[in-house]
Z-matrix of the N, CA and C atoms (Angstrom, degrees):
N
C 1 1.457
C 2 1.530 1 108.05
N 3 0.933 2 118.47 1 144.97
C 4 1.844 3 136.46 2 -170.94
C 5 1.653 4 88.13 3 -119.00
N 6 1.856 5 90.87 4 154.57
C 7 1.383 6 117.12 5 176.11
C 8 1.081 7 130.56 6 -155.68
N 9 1.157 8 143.08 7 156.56
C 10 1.607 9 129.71 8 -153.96
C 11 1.285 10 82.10 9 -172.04
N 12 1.648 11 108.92 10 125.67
C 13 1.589 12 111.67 11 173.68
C 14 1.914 13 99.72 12 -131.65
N 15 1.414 14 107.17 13 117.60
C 16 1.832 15 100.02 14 172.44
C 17 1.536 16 103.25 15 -111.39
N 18 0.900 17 96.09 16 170.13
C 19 2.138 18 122.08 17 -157.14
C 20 1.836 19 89.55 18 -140.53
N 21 1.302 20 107.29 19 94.08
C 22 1.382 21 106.62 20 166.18
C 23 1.539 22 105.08 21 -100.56
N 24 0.885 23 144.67 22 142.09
C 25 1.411 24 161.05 23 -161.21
C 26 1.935 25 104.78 24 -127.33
N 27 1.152 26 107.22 25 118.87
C 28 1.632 27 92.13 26 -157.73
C 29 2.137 28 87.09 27 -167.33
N 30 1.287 29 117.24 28 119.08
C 31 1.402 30 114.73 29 166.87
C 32 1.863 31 103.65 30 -62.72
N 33 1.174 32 143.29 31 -20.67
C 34 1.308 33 117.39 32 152.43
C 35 1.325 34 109.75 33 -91.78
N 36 0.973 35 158.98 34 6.92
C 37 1.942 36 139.45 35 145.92
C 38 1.566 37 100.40 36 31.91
N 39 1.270 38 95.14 37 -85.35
C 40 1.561 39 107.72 38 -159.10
C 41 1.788 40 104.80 39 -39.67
N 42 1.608 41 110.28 40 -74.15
C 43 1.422 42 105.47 41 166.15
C 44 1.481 43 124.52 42 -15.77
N 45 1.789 44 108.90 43 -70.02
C 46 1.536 45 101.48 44 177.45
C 47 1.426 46 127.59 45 -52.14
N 48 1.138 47 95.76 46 -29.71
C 49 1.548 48 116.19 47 176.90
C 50 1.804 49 106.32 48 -53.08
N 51 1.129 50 105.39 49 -89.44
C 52 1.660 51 101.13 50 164.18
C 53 1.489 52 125.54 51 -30.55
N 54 0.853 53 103.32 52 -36.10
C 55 1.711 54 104.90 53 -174.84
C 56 1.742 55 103.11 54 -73.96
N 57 1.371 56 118.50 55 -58.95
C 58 1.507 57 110.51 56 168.36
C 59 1.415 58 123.69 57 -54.16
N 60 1.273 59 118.07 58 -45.17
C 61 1.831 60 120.16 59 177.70
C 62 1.709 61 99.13 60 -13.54
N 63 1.019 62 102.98 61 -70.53
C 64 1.923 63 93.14 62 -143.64
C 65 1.381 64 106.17 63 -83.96
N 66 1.566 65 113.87 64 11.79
C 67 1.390 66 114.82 65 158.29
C 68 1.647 67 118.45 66 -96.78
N 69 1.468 68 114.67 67 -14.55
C 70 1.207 69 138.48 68 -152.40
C 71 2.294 70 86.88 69 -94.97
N 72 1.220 71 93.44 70 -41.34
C 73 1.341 72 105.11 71 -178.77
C 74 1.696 73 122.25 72 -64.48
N 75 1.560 74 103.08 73 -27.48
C 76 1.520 75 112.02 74 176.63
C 77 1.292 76 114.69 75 -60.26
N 78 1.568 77 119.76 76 139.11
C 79 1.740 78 118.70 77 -175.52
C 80 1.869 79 103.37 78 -91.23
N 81 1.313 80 93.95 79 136.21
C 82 1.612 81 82.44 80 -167.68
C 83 1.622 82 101.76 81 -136.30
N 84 1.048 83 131.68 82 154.13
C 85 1.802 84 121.40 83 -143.39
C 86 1.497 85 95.89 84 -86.38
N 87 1.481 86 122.55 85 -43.97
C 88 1.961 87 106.23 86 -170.76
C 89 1.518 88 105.60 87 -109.88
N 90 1.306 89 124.70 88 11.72
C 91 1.534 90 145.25 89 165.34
C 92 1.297 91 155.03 90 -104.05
N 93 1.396 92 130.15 91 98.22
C 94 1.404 93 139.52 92 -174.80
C 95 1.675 94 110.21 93 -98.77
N 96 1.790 95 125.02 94 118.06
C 97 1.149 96 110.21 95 163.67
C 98 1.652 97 106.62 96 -130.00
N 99 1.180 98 96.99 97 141.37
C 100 1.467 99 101.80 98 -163.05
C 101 1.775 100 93.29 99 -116.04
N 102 1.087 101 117.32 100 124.43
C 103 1.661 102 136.15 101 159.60
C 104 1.516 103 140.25 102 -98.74
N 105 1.158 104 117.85 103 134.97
C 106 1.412 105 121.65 104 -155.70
C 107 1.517 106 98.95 105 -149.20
N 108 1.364 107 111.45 106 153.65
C 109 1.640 108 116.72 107 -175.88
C 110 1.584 109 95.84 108 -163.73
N 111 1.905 110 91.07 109 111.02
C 112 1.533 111 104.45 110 -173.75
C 113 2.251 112 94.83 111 -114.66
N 114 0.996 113 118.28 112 97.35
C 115 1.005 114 151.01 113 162.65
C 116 1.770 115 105.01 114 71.45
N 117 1.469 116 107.76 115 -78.75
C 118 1.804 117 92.92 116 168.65
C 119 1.328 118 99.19 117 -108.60
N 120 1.639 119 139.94 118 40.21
C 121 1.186 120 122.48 119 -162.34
C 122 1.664 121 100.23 120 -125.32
N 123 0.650 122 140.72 121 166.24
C 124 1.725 123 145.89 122 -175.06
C 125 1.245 124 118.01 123 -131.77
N 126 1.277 125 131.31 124 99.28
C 127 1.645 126 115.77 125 -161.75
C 128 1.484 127 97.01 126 -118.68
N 129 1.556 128 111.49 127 137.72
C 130 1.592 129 106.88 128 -170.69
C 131 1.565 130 99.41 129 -121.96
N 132 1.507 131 135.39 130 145.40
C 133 1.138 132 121.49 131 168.82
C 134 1.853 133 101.99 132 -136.98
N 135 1.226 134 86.09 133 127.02
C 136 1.725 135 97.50 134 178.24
C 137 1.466 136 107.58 135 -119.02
N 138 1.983 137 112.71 136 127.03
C 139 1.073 138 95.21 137 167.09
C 140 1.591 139 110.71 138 -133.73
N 141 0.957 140 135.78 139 148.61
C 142 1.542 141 144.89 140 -142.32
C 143 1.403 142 118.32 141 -153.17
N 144 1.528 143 102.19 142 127.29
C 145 1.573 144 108.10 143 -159.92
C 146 1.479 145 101.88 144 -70.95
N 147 1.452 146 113.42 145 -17.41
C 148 1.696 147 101.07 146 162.06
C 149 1.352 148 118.45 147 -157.30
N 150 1.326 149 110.41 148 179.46
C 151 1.590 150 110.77 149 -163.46
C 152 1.768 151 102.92 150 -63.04
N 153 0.948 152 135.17 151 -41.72
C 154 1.540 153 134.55 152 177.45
C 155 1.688 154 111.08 153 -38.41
N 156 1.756 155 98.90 154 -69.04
C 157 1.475 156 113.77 155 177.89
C 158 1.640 157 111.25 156 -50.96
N 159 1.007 158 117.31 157 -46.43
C 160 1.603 159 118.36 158 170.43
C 161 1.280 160 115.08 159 -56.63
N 162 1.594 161 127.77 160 -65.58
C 163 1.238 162 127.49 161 -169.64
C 164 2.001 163 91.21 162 -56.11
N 165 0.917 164 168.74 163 -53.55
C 166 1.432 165 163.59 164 -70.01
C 167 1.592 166 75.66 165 -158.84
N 168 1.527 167 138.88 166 -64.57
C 169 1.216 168 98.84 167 -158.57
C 170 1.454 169 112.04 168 -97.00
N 171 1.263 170 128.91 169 21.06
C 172 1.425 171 142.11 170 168.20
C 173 1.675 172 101.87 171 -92.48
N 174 1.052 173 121.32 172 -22.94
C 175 1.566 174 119.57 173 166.72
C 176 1.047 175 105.65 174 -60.20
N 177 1.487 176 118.63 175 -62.08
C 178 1.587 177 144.80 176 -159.50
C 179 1.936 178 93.35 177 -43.88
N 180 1.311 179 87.07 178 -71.09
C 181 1.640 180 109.73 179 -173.48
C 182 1.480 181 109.31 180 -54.32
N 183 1.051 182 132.02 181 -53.16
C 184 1.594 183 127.00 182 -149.86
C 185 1.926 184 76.15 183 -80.09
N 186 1.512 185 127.42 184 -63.66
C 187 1.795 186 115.45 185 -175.26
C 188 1.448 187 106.86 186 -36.35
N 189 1.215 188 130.67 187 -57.34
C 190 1.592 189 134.24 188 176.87
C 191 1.674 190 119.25 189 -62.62
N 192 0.652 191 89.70 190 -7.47
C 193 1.759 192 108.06 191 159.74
C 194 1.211 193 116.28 192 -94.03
N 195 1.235 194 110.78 193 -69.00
C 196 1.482 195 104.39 194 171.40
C 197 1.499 196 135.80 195 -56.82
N 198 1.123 197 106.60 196 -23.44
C 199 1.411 198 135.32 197 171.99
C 200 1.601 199 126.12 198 -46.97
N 201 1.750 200 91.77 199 -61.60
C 202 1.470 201 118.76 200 171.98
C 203 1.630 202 85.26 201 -82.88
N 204 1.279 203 137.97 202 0.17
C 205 2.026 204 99.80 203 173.99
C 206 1.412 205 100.71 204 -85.29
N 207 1.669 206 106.74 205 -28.83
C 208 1.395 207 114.41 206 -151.46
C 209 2.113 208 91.52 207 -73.90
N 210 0.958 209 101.04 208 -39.26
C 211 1.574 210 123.60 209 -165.86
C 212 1.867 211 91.38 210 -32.76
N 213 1.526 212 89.71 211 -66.85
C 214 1.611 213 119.54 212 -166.34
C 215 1.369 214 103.42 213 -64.30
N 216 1.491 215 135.67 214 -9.89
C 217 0.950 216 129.47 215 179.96
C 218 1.801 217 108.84 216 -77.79
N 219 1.716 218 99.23 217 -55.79
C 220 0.931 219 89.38 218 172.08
C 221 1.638 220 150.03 219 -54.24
N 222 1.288 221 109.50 220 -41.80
C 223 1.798 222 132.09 221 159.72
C 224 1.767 223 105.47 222 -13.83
């Protein structure tokens, strides 16, 4: 099993945080990501029965991250 854990540090956290949940919630066959949000911090943990499935859902995640920064920029 493979793992990849990122620590985004961000005064909205929480926001990003919500925004991933209900993707974080989908059952997906070689993928587990587990999410947590400890005050402005964003902690993501993906773990993946192999290096492919990992690299693919750390893509997924870091665009949807960026996504919602860019989002909030605009507002």
């Amino acid at each position: 099993m493979h793992r990849a854990v990122i620590e985004l540090k961000h005064p909205n956290a929480e926001i990003i945080y919500r925004s991933l949940l209900p993707e974080s919630r989908r059952t997906l066959p070689r993928t587990k990501v587990c999410l947590r949000c400890d005050d402005d911090k964003l902690i993501m943990e993906i773990f993946a029965e192999d290096i492919s499935a990992l690299r693919a859902s750390l893509n997924s995640y870091l665009r949807w991250i960026n996504t919602s920064l860019e989002i909030m920029e605009v507002e």
